[in-house]
C-alpha positions in Angstrom: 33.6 -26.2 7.6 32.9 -29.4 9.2 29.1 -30.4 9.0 29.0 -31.4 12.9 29.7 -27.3 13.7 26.2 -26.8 11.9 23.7 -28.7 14.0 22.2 -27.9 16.8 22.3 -29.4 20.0 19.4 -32.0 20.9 18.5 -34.6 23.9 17.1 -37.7 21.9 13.3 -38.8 24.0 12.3 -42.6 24.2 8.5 -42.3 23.7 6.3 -44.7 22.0 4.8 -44.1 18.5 1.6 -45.2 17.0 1.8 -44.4 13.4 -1.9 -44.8 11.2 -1.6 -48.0 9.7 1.4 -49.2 11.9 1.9 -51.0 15.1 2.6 -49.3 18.0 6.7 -48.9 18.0 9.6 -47.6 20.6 10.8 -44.6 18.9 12.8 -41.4 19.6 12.0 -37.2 19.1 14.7 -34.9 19.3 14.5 -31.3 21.2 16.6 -28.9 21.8 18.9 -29.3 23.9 18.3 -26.4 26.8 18.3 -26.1 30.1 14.7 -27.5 31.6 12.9 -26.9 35.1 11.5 -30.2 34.8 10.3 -32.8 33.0 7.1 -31.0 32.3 9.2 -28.6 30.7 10.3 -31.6 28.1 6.7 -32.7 27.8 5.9 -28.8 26.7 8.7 -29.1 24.4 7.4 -32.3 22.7 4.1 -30.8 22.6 5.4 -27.2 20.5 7.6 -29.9 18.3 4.2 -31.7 17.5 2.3 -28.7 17.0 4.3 -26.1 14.9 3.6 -25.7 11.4 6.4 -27.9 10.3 4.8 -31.0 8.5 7.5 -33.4 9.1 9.3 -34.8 12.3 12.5 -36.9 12.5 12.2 -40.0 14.2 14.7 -42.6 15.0 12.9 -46.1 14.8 15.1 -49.4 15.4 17.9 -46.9 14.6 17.1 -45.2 12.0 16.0 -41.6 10.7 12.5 -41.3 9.8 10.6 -38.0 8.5 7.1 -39.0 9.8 4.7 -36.6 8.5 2.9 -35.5 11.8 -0.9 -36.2 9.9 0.2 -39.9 9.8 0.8 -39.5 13.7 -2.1 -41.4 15.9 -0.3 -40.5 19.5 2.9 -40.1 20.7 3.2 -41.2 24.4 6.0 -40.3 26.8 6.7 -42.1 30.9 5.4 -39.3 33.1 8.5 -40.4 35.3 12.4 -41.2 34.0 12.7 -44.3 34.5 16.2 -44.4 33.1 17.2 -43.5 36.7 17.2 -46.4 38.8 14.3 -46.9 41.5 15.3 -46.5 45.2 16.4 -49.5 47.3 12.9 -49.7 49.5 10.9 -48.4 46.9 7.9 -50.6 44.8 7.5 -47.2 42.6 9.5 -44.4 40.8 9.6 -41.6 43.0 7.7 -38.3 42.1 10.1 -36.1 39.8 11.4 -32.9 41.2 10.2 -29.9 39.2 10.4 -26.1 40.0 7.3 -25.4 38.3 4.1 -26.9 39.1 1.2 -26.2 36.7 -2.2 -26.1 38.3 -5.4 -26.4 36.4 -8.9 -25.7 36.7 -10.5 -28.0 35.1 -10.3 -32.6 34.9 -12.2 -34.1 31.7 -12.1 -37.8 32.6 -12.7 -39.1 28.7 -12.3 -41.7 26.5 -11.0 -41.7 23.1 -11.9 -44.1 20.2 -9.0 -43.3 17.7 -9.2 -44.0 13.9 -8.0 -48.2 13.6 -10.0 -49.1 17.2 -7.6 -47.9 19.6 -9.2 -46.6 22.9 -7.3 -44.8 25.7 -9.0 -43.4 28.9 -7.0 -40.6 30.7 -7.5 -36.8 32.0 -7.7 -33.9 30.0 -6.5 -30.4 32.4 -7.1 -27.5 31.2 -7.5 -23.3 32.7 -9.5 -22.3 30.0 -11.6 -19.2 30.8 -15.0 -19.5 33.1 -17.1 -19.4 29.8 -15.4 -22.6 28.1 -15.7 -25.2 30.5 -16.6 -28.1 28.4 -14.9 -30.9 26.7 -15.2 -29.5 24.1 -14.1 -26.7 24.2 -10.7 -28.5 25.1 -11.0 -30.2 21.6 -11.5 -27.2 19.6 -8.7 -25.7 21.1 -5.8 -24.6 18.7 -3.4 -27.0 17.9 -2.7 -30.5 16.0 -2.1 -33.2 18.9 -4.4 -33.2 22.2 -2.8 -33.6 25.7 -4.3 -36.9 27.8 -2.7 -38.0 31.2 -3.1 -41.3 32.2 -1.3 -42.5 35.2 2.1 -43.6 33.8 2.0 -42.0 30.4 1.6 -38.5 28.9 0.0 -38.7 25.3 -0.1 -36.4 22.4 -3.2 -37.3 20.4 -3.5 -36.3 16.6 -6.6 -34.9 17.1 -7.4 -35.8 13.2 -7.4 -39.2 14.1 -10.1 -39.0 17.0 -13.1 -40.7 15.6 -14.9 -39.7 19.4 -14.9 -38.5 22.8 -16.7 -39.4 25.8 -16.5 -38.7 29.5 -16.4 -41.2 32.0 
C-alpha cells in the first residue's frame, strides 16, 4: 500500500508564528481539506486545530516540518483578506471577501494585550455570550487554549497562557 493513499487531504495556511522565546516567523498550518463557505470558515478551522486536546501541531517553517507544542505558541495570526489573489485594477485595497455566512456578535471588547516577552497587540474581542456575561472577562475565562483578537488586517489566535494582562481601550 503506497503511504500517499493514507493521508488525508489538507490546504497548507500562510499565517505568522510567534513562538515563546523566538522571533516572529512566516509559517504554515494545515487543515483539512473541505469544502468552506468562507474564509471565516478557515479561521474557525484554525481556531478548533489550536484548541483540541492534541498537544502538538505541524508546522512548516522555511520548509520544513515542525511539531510545535501549542503551550510554546504566543499567537498565530492569519490576513483577514487572501491576498494571494491579486488586487483589482482601480483598487488601493483588497476587496471585502465573499462569504455566505456572516457571523454577528453582540458584544466589541476594544483591549490590549501585554503577552509574556513584551509583546502588545491592540484589537477587538466579539463575542454573543449570554446577557449575564458581558465582561471581558468573561471572554477570557471562556473554554479554550488560544483567544480570538481582530485587528484590522489580521486575525490572531492568542495562547491565552502567555497573557501577562488585559486592558480595554
Amino acid at each position: 500500500m503506497d503511504p500517499a493513499e493514507l493521508r488525508l487531504p489538507t490546504l497548507a495556511v500562510p499565517v505568522r508564528l510567534a513562538v515563546v522565546g523566538g522571533e516572529v516567523a512566516p509559517a504554515e498550518l494545515h487543515v483539512a481539506d473541505a469544502p468552506r463557505a468562507g474564509r471565516s470558515d478557515l479561521l474557525d478551522d484554525l481556531g478548533a486545530l489550536l484548541d483540541d486536546d492534541e498537544p502538538f501541531v505541524p508546522v512548516r517553517i522555511a520548509g520544513h516540518i515542525r511539531l510545535i507544542g501549542k503551550q510554546a505558541i504566543s499567537w498565530v495570526a492569519v490576513k483577514r483578506r487572501d491576498q494571494s489573489r491579486p488586487i483589482p485594477v482601480g483598487v488601493e485595497t483588497w476587496p471585502e471577501e465573499p462569504s455566505l455566512v456572516t457571523t454577528l456578535y453582540d458584544r466589541m471588547h476594544h483591549v490590549e494585550l501585554a503577552l509574556v516577552g513584551g509583546t502588545k497587540i491592540i484589537g477587538q474581542l466579539m463575542d454573543s455570550l449570554p446577557a449575564d456575561r458581558p465582561r471581558t472577562i468573561d471572554h477570557l475565562n471562556r473554554a479554550g487554549r488560544f483567544l480570538r483578537l481582530w485587528t484590522e488586517e489580521e486575525h490572531f489566535l492568542v495562547n491565552k497562557g502567555q497573557i501577562v494582562w488585559v486592558s480595554e481601550v
